[in-house]
PDB file as gemmi writes it, atoms N, CA and C in Angstrom:
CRYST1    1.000    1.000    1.000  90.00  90.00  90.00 P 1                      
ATOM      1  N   UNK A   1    -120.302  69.084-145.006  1.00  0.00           N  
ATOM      2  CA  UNK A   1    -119.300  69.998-145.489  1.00  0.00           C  
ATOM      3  C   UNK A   1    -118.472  69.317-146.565  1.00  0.00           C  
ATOM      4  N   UNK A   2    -118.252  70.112-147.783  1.00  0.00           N  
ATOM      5  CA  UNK A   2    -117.484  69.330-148.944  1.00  0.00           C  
ATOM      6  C   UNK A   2    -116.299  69.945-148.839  1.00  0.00           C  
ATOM      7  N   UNK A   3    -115.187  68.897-148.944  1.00  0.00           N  
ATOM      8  CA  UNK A   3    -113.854  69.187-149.076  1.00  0.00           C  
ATOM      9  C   UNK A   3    -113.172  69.484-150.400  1.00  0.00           C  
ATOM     10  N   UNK A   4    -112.942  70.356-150.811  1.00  0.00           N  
ATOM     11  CA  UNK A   4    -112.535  70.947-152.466  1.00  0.00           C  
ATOM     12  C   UNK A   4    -111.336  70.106-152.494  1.00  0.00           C  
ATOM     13  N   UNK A   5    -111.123  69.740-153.523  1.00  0.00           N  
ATOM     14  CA  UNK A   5    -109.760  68.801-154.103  1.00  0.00           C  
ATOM     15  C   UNK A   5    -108.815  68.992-153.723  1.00  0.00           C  
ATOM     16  N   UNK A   6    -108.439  70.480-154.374  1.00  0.00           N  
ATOM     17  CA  UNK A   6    -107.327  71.738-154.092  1.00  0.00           C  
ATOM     18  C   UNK A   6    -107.303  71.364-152.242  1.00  0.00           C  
ATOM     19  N   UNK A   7    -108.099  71.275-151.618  1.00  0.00           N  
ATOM     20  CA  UNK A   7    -107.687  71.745-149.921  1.00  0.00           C  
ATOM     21  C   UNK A   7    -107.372  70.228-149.334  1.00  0.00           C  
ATOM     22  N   UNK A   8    -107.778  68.835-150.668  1.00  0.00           N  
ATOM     23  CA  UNK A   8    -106.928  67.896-150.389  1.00  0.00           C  
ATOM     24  C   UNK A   8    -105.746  67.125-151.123  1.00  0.00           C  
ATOM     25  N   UNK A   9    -105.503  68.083-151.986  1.00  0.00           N  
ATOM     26  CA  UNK A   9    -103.852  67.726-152.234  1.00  0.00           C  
ATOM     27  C   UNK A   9    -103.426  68.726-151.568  1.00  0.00           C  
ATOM     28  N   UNK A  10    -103.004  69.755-151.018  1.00  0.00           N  
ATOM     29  CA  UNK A  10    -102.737  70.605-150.014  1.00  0.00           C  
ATOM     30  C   UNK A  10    -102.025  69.704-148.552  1.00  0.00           C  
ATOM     31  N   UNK A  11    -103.446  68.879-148.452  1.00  0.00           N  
ATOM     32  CA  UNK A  11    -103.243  68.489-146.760  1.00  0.00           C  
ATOM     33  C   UNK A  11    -102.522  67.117-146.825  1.00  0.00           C  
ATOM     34  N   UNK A  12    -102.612  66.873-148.390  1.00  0.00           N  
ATOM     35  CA  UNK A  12    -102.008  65.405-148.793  1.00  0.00           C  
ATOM     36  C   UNK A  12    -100.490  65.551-149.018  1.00  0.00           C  
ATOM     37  N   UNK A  13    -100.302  67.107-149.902  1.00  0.00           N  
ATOM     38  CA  UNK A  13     -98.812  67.095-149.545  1.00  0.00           C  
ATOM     39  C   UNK A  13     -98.495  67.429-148.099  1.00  0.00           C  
ATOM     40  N   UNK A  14     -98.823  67.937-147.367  1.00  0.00           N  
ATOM     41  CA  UNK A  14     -98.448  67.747-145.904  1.00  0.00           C  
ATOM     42  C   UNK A  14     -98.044  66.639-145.289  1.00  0.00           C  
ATOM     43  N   UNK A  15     -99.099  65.777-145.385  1.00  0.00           N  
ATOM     44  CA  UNK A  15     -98.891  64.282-145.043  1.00  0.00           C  
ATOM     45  C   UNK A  15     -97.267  64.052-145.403  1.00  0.00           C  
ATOM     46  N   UNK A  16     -97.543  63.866-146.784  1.00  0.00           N  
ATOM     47  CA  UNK A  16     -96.380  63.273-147.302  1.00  0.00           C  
ATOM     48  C   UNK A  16     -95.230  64.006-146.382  1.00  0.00           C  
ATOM     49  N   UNK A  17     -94.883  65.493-146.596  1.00  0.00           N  
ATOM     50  CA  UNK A  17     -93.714  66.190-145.708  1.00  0.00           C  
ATOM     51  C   UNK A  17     -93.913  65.240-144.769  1.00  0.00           C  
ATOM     52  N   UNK A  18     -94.735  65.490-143.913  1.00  0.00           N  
ATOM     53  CA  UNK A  18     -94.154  64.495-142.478  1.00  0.00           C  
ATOM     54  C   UNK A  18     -93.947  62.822-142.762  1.00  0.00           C  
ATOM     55  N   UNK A  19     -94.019  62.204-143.445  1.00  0.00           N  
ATOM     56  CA  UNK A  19     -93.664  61.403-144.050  1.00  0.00           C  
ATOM     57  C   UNK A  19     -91.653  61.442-144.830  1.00  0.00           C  
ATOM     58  N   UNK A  20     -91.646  62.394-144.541  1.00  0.00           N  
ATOM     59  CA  UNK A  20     -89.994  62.933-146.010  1.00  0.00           C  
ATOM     60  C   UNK A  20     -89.117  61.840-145.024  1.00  0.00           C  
ATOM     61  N   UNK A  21     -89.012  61.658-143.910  1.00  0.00           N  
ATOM     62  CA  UNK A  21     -87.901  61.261-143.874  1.00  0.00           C  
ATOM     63  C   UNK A  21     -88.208  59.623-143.678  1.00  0.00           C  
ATOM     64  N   UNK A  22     -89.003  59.165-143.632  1.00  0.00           N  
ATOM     65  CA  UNK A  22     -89.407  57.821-144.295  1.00  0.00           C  
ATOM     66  C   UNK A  22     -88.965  57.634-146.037  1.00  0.00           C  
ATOM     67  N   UNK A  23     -89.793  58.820-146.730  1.00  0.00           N  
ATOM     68  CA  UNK A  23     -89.575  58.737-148.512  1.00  0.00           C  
ATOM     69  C   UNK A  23     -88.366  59.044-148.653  1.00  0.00           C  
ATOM     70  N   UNK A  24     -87.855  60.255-147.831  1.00  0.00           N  
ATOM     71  CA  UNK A  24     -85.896  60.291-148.772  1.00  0.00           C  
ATOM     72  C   UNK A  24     -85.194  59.780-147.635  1.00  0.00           C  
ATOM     73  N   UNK A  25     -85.210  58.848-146.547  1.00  0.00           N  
ATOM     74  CA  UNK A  25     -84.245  58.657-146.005  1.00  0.00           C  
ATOM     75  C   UNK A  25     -82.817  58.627-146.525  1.00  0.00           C  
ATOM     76  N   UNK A  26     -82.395  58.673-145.562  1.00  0.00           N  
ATOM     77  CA  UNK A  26     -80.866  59.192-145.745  1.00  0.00           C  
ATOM     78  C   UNK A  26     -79.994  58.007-146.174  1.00  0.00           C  
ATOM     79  N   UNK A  27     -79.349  57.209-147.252  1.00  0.00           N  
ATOM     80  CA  UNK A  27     -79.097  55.713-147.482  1.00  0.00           C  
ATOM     81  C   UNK A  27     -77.896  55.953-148.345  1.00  0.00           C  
ATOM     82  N   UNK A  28     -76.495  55.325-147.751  1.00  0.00           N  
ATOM     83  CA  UNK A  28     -75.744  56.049-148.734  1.00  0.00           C  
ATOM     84  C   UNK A  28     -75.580  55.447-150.006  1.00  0.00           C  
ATOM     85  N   UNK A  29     -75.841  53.473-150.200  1.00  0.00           N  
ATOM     86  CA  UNK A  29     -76.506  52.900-151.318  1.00  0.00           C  
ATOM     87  C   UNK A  29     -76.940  54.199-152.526  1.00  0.00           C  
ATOM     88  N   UNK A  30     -78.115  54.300-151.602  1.00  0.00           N  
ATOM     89  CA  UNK A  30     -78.874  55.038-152.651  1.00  0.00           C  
ATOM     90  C   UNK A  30     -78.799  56.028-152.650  1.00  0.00           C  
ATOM     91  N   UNK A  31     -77.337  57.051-152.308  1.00  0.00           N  
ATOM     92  CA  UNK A  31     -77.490  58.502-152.402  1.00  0.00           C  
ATOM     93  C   UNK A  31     -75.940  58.219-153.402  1.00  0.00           C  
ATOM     94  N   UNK A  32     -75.166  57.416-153.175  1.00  0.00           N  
ATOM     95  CA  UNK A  32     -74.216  56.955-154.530  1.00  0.00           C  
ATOM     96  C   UNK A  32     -74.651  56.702-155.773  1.00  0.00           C  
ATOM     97  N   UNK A  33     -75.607  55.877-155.541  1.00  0.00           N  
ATOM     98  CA  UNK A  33     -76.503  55.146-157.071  1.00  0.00           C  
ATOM     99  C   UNK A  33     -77.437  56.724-157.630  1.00  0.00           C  
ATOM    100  N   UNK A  34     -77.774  57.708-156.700  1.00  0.00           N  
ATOM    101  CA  UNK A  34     -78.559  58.775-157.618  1.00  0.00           C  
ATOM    102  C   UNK A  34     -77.520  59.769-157.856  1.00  0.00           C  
ATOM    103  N   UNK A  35     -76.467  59.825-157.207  1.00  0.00           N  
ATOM    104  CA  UNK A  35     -74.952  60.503-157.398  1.00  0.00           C  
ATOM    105  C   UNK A  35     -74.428  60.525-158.936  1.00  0.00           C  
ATOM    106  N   UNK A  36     -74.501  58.705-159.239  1.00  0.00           N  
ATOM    107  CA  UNK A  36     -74.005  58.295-160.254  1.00  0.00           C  
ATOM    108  C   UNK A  36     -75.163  58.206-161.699  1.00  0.00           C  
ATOM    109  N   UNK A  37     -75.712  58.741-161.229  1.00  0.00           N  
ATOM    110  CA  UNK A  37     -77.356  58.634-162.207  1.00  0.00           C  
ATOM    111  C   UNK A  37     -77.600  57.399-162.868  1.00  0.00           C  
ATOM    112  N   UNK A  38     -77.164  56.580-161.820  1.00  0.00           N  
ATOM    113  CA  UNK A  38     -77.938  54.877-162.018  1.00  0.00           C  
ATOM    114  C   UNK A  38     -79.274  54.490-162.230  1.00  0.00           C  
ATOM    115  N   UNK A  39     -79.835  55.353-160.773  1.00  0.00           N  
ATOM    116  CA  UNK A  39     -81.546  55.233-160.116  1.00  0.00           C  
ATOM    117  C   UNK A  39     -81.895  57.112-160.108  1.00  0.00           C  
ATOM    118  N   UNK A  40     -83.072  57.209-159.563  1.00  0.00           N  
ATOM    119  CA  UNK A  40     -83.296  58.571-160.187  1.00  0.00           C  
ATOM    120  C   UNK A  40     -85.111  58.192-159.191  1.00  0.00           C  
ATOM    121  N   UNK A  41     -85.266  59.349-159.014  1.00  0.00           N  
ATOM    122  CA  UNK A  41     -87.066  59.755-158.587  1.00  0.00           C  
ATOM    123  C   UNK A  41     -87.475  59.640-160.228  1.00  0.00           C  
ATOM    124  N   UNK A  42     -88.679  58.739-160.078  1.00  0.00           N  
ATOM    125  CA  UNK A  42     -90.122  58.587-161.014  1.00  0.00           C  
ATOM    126  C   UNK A  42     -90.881  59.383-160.661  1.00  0.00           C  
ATOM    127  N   UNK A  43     -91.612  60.027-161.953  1.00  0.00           N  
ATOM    128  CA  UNK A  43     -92.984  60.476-162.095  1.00  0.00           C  
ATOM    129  C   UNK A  43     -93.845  59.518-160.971  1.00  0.00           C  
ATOM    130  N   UNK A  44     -93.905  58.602-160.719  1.00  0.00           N  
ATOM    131  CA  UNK A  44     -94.722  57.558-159.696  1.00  0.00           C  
ATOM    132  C   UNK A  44     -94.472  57.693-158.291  1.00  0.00           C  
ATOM    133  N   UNK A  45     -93.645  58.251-158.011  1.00  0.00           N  
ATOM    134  CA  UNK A  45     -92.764  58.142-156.514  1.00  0.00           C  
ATOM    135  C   UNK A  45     -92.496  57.616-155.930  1.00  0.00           C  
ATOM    136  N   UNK A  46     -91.415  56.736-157.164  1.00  0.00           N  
ATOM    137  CA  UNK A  46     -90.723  55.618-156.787  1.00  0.00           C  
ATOM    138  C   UNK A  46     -89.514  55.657-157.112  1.00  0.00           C  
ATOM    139  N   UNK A  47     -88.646  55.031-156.814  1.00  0.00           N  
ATOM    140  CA  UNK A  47     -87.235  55.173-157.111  1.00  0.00           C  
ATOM    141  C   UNK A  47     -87.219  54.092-158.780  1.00  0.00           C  
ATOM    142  N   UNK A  48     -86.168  54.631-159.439  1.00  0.00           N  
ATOM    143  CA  UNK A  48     -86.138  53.689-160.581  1.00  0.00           C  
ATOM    144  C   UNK A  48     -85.031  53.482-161.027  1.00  0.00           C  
ATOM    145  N   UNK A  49     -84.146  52.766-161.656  1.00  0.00           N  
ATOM    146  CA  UNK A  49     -83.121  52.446-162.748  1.00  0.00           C  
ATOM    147  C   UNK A  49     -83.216  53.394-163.805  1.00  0.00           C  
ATOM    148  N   UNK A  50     -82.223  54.093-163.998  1.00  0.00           N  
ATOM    149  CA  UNK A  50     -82.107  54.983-165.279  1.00  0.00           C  
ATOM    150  C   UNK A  50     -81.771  54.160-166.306  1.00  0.00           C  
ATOM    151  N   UNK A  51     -82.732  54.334-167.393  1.00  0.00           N  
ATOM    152  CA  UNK A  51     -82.611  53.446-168.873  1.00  0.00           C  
ATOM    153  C   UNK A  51     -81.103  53.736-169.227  1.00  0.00           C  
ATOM    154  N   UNK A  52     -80.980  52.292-169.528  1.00  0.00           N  
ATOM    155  CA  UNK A  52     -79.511  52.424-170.651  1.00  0.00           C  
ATOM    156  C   UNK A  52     -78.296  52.243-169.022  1.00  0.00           C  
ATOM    157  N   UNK A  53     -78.937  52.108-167.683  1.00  0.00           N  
ATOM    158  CA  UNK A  53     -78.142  51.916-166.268  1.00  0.00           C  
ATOM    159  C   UNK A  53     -77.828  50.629-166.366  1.00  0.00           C  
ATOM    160  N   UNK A  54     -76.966  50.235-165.462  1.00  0.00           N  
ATOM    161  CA  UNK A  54     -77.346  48.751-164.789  1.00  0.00           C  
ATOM    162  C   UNK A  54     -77.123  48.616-163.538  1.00  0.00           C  
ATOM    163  N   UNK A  55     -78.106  48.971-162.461  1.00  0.00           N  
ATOM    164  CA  UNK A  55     -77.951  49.003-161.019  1.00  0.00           C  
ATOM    165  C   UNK A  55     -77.484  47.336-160.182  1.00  0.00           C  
ATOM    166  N   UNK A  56     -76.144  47.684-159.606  1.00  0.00           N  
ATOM    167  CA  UNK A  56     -75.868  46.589-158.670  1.00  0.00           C  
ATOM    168  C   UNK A  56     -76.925  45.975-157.541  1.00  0.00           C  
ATOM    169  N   UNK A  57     -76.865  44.898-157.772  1.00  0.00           N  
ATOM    170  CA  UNK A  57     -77.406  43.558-156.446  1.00  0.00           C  
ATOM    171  C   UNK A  57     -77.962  44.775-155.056  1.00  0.00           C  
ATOM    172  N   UNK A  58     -76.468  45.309-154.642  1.00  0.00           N  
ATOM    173  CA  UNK A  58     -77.246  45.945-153.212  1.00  0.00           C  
ATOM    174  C   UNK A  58     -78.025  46.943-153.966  1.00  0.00           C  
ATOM    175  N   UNK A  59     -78.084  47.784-154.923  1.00  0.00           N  
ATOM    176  CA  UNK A  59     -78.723  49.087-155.386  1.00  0.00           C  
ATOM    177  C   UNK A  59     -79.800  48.810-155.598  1.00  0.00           C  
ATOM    178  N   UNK A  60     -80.199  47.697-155.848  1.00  0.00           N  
ATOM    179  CA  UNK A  60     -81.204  47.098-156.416  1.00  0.00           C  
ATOM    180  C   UNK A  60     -82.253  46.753-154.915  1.00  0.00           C  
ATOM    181  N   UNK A  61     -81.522  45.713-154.183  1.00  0.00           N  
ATOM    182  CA  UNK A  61     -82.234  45.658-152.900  1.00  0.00           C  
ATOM    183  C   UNK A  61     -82.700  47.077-152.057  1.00  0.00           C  
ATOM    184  N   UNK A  62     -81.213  47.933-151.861  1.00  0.00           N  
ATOM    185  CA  UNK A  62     -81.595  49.308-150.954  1.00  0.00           C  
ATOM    186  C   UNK A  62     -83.188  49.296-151.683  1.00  0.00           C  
ATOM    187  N   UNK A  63     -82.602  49.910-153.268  1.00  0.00           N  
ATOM    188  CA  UNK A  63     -83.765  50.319-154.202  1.00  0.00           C  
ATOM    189  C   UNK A  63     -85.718  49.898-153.912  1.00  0.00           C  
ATOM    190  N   UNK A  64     -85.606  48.583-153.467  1.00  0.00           N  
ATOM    191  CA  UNK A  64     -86.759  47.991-153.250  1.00  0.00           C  
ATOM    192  C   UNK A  64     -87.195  47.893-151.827  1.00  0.00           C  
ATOM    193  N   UNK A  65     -86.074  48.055-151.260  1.00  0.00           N  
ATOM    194  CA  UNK A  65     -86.395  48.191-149.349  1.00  0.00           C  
ATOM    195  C   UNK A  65     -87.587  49.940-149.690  1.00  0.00           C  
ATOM    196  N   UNK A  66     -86.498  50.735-150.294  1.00  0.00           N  
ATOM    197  CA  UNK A  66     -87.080  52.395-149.737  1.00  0.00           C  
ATOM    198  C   UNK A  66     -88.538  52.438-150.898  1.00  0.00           C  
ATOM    199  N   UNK A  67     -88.914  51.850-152.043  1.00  0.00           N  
ATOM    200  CA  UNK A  67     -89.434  51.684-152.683  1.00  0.00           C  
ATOM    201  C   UNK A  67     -90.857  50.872-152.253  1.00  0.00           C  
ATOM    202  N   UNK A  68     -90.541  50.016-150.686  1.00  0.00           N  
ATOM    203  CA  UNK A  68     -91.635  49.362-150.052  1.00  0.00           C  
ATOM    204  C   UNK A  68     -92.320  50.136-149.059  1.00  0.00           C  
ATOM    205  N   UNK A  69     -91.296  50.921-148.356  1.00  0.00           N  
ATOM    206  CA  UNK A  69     -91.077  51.773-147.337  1.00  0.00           C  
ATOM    207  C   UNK A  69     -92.484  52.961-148.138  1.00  0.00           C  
ATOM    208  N   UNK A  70     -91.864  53.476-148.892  1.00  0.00           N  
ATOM    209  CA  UNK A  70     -92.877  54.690-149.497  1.00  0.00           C  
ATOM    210  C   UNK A  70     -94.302  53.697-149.795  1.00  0.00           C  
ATOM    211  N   UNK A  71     -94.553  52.760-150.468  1.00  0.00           N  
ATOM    212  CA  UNK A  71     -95.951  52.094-150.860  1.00  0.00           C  
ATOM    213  C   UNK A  71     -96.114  52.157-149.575  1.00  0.00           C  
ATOM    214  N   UNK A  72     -96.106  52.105-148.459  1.00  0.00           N  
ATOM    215  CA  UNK A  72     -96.862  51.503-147.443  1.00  0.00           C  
ATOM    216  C   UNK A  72     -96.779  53.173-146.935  1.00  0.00           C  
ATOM    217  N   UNK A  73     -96.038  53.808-147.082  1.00  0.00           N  
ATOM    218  CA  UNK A  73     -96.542  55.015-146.285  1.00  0.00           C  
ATOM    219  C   UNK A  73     -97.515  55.935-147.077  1.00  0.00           C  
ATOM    220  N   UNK A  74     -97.488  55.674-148.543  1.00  0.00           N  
ATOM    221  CA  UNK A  74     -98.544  55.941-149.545  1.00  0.00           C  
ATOM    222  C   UNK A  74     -99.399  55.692-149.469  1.00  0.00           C  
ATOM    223  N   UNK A  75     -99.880  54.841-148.791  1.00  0.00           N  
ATOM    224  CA  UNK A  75    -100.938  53.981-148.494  1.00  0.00           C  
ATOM    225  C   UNK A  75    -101.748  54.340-147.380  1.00  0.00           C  
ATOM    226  N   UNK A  76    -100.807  54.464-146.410  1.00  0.00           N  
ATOM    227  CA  UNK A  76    -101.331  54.998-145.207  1.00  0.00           C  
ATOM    228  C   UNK A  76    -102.054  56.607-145.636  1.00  0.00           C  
ATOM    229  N   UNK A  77    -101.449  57.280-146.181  1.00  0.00           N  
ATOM    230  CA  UNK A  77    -101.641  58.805-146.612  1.00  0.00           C  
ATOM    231  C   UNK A  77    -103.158  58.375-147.420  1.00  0.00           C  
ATOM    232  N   UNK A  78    -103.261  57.761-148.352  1.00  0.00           N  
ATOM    233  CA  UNK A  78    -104.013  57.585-149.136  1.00  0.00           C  
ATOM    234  C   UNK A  78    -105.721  57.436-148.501  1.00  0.00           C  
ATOM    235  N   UNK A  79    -105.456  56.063-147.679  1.00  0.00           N  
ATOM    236  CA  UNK A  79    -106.900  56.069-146.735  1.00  0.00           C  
ATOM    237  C   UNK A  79    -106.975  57.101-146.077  1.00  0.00           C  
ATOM    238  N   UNK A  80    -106.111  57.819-145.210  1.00  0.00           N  
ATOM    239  CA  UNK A  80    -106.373  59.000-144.678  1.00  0.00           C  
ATOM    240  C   UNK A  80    -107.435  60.318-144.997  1.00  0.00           C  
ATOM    241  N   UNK A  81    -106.161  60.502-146.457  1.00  0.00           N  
ATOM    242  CA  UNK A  81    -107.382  61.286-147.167  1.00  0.00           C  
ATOM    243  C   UNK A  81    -108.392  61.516-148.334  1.00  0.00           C  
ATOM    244  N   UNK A  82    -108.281  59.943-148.183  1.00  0.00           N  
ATOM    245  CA  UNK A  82    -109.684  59.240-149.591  1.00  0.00           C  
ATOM    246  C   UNK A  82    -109.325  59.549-150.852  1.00  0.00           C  
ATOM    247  N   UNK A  83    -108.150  59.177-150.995  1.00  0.00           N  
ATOM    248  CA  UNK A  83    -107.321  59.526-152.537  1.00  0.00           C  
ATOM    249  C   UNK A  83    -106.870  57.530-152.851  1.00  0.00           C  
ATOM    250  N   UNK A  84    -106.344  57.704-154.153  1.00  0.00           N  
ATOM    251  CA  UNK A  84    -105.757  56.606-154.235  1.00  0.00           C  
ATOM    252  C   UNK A  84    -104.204  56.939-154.032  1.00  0.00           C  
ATOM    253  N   UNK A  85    -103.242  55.372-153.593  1.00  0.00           N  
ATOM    254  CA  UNK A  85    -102.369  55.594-153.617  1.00  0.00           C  
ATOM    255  C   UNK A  85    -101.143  56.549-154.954  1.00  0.00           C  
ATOM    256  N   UNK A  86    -101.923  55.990-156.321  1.00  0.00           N  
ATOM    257  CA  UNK A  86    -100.822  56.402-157.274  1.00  0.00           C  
ATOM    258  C   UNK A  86    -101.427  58.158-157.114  1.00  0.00           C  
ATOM    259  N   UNK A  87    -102.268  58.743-156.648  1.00  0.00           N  
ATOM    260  CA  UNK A  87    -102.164  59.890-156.380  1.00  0.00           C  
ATOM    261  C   UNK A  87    -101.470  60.784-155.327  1.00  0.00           C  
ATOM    262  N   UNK A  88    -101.430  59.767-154.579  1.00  0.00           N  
ATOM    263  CA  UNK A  88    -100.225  60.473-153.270  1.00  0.00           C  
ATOM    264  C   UNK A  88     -98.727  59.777-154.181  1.00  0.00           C  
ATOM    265  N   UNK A  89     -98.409  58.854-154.627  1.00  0.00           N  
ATOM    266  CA  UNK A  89     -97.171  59.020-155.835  1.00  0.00           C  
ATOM    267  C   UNK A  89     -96.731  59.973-156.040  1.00  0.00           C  
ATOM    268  N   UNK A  90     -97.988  60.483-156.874  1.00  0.00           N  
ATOM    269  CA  UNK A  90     -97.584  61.406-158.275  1.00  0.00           C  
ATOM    270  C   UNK A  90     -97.596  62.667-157.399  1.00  0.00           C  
ATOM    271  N   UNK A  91     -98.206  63.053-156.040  1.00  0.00           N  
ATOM    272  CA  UNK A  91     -97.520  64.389-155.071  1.00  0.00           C  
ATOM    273  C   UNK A  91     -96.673  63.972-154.875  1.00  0.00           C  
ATOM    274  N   UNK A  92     -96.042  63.376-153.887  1.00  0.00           N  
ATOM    275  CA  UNK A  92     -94.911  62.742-153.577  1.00  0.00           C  
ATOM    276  C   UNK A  92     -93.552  62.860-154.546  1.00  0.00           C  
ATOM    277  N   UNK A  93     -94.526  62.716-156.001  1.00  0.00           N  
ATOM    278  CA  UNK A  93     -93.021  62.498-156.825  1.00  0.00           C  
ATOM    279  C   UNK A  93     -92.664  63.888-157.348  1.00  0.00           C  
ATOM    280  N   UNK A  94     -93.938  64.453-157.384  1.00  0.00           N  
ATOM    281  CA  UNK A  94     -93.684  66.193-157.370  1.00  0.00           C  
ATOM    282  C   UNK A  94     -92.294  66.922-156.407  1.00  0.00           C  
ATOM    283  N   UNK A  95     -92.493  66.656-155.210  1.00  0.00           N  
ATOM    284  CA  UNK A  95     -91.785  66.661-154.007  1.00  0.00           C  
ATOM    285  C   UNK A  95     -90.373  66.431-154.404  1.00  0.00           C  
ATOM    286  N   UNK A  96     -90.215  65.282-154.386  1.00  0.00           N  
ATOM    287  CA  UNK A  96     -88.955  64.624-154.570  1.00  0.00           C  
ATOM    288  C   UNK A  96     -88.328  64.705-156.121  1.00  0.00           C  
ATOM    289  N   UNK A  97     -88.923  65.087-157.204  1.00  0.00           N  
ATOM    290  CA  UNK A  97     -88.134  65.106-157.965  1.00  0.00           C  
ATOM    291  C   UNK A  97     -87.887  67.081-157.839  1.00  0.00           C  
ATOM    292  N   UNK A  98     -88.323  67.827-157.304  1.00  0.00           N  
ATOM    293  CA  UNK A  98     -87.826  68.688-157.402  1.00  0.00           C  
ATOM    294  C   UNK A  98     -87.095  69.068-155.939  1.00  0.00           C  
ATOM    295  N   UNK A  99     -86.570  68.133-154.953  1.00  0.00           N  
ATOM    296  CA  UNK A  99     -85.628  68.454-154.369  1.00  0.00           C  
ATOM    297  C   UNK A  99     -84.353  67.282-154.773  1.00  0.00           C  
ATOM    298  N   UNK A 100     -84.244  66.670-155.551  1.00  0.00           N  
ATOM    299  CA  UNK A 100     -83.593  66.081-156.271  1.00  0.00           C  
ATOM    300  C   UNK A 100     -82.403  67.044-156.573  1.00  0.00           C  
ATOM    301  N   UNK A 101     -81.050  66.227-156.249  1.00  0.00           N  
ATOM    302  CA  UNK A 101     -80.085  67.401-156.546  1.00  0.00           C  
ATOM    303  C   UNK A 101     -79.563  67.530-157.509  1.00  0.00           C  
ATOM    304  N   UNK A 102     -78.408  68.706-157.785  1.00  0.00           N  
ATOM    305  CA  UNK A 102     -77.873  68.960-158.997  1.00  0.00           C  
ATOM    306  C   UNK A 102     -77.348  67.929-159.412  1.00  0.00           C  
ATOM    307  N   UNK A 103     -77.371  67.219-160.622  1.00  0.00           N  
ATOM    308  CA  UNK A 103     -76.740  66.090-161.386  1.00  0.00           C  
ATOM    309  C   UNK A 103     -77.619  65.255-161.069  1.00  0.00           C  
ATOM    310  N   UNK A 104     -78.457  64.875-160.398  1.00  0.00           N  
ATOM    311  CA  UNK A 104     -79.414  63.469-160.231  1.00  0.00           C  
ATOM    312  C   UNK A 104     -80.547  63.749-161.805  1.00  0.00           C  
ATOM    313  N   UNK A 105     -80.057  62.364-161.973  1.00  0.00           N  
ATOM    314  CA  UNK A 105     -80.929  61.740-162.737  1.00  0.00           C  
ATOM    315  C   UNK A 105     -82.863  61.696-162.075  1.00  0.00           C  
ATOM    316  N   UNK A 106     -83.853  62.248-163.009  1.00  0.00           N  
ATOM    317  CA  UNK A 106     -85.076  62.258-162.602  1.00  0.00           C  
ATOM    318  C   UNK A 106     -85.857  62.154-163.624  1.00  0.00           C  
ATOM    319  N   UNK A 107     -87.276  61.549-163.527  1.00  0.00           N  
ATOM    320  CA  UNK A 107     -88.182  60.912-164.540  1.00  0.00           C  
ATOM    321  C   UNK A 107     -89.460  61.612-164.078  1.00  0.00           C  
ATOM    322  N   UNK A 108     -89.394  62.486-164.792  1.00  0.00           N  
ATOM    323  CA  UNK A 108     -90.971  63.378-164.528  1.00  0.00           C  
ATOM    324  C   UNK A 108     -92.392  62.943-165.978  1.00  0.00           C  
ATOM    325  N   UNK A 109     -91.781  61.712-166.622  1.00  0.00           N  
ATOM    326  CA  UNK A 109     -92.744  61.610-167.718  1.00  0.00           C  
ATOM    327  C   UNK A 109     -92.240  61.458-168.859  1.00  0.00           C  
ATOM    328  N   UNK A 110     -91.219  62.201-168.650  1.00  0.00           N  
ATOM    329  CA  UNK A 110     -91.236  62.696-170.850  1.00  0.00           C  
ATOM    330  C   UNK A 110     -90.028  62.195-170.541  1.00  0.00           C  
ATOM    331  N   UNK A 111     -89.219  60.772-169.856  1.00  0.00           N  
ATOM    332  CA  UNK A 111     -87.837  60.339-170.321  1.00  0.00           C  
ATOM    333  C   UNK A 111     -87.243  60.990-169.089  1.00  0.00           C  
ATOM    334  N   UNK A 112     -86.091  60.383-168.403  1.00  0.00           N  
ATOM    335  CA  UNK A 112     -85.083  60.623-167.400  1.00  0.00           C  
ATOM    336  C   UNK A 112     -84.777  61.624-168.603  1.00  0.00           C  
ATOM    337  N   UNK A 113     -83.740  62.601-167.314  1.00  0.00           N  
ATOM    338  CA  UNK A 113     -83.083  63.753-167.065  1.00  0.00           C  
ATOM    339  C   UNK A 113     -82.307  63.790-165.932  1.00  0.00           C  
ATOM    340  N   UNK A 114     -81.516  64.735-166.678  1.00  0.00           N  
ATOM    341  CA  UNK A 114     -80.289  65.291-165.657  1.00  0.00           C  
ATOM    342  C   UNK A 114     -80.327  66.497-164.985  1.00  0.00           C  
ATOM    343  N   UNK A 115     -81.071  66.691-163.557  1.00  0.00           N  
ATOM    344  CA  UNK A 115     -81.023  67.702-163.393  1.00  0.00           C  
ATOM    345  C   UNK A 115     -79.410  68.770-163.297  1.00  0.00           C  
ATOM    346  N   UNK A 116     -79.882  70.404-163.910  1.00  0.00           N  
ATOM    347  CA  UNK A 116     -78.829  70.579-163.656  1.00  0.00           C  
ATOM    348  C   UNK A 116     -78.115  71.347-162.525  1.00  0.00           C  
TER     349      UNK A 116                                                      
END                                                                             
């Protein structure tokens, strides 16, 4: 039986949902730093430094704790359903940059933005 693409990014964004509160945990670090449009969701689905920012020592650590946290649960998703990781990313970052809130800074490709 062949599995159509479409019916596995489908089951891949699923994954990821049950995954959300691993990827957006709740961190107030990093819910100040995307407040202040320091850091911001990547096209990659990763957290990043907004160009022209300069993220503090802890922003920087939170930043790379939740940033390890997602690779490894990317990962896990990934063998699951025979994708590579930067493809569960780039769902993932689908996800998260569009529940990204009003005023957060987000990087879908073409240059950070402000959502409004």
């Amino acid at each position: 039986m062949r599995i159509s693409v479409k019916s596995t990014l489908v089951a891949t964004a699923a994954a990821i949902a049950m995954f959300g509160g691993l990827a957006m945990a709740q961190n107030t670090v990093i819910e100040n730093a995307k407040d202040q449009c320091v850091i911001g969701e990547q096209a990659d689905g990763y957290l990043g430094v907004v160009d022209g920012k300069s993220a503090s020592t802890d922003v920087q650590r939170e930043m790379r704790e939740v940033n390890t946290k997602r690779k490894t649960a990317y990962a896990n998703i990934a063998e699951q359903r025979g994708i590579t990781v930067q493809q569960v990313g780039q769902i993932a970052a689908a996800n998260l940059i569009e529940k990204a809130g009003s005023g957060e800074c987000v990087e879908a490709g073409d240059g950070w933005v402000r959502k409004p």
